[in-house]
N, C-alpha and C positions, 0 to 999 in steps of 0.2 A: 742279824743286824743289817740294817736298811744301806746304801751302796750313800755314799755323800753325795750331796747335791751342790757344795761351796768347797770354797777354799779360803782359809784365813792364813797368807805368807805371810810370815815374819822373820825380818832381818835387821841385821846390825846396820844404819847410817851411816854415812862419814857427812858429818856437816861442818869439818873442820876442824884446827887443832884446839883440842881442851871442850870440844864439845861431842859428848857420847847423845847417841840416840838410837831408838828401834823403829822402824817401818811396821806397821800392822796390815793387811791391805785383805780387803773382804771380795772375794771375787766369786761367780758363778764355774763350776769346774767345767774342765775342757775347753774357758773362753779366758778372755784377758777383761772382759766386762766386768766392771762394777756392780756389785748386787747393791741396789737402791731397795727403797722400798717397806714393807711389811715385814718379813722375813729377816732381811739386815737389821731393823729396829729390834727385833728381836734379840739377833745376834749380838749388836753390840750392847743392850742396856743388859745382857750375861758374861758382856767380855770387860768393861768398867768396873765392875764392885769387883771382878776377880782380880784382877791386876792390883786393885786397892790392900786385896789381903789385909783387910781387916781393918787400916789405918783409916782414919775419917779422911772423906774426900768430898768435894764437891764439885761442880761447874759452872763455869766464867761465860755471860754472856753481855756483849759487851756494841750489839749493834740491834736494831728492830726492836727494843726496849720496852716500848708500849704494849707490843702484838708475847712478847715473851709471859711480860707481868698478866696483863688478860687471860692467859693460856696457864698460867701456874695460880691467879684467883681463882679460876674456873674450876679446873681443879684441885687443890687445896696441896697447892705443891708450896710448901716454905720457902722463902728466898729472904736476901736479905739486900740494898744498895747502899752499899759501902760511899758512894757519893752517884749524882746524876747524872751518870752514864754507864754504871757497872752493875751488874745482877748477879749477887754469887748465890748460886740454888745449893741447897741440902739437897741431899740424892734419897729421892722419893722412892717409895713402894717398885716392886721391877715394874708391875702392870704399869704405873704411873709412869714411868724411866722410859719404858718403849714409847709411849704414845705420845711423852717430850721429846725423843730423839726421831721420830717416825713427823711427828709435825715439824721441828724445824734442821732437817734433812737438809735443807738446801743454805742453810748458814753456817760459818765457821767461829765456830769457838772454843773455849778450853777447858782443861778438866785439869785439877790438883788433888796431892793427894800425899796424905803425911800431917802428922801433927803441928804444923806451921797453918796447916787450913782450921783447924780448931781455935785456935787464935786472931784468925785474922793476918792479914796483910798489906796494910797498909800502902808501901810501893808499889808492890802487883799491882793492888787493884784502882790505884792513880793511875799506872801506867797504862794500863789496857785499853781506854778508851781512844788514846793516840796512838800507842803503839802494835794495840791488836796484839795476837800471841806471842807478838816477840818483844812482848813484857817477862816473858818465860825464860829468854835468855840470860843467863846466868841467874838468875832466881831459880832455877827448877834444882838445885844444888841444897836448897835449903827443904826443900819435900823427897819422900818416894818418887815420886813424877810429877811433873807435870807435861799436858798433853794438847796436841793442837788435835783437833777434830772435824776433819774434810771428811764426811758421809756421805757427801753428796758423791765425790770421786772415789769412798770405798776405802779411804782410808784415815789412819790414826797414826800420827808422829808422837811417841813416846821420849821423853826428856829426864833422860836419868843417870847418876853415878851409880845407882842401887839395880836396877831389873838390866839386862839384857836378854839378848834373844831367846836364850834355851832358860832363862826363871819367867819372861811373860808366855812360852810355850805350856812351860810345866803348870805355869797358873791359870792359862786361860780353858786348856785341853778338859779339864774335867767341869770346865762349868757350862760349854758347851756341847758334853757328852747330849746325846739325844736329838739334836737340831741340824742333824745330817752335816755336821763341818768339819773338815777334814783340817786338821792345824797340823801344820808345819811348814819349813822352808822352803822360801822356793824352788822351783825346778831349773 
């Protein structure tokens, strides 16, 4: 087996009382740098469908709207807007998944996930376009997770009463076996 070339820490948050959350943070080993990039897109559109375990999930994008829809016409990525300023995408093909998370790398937006996204959601996805992911505050109770997604700084705030740290280790570890990443806590 090949020596890892990442590190994907993950830890318990404290973002205050009544609200639980996980740190995911994607790093190059032996550095405290952010792995951007090729390689990161990769990692992460294998580390989202794991975390989901199976529940229907999607992602909230909710700024650059024009430049998103061109880029999922283009490639025949399903979305749906809920009203004129939110995009909740179906989670594409993984080929498809990296090349969406690899093109828009450098914007923040979010990811759901639980039978509450099969449905629809209404307040979420009013909220998001003023309140941005912290539409997810206290709503992420009614999902598996939901999840703020800074790739561009490497990492992923996980929003859940369901996953903590050692069940997203246990989930994400085998989906990224092969991709040289070393998952676990920090040092």
């Amino acid at each position: 087996m090949e020596e890892p070339l990442y590190r994907l820490e993950v830890e318990a948050l404290e973002l205050g009382p009544g609200s639980r959350a996980v740190g995911v943070e994607l790093v190059e080993r032996g550095t405290r740098e952010p792995l951007v990039g090729a390689d990161a897109a990769k990692i992460w559109a294998a580390t989202l469908p794991a975390l989901c375990g199976g529940e229907p999930w999607a992602l909230d994008f909710f700024a650059h709207l024009d430049r998103v829809r061109d880029f999922c016409r283009e490639k025949g990525i399903a979305f749906r807007e809920p009203n004129s300023h939110t995009m909740v995408i179906a989670p594409p093909a993984p080929a498809l998944l990296e090349s969406l998370l690899a093109r828009f790398v450098a914007e923040r937006f979010g990811a759901r996930a639980g039978g509450a996204v099969a449905a629809g959601d209404a307040q979420v996805e009013s909220e998001l376009p003023a309140r941005g992911v912290d539409a997810y505050d206290g709503a992420y109770r009614n999902y598996l997770f939901c999840a703020v997604c800074d790739f561009e700084s490497g990492f992923l705030t996980v929003l859940s009463d369901r996953l903590w740290a050692s069940e997203v280790i246990r989930r994400v570890r085998p989906a990224l076996s092969g991709l040289r990443v070393e998952v676990t806590r920090p040092a």
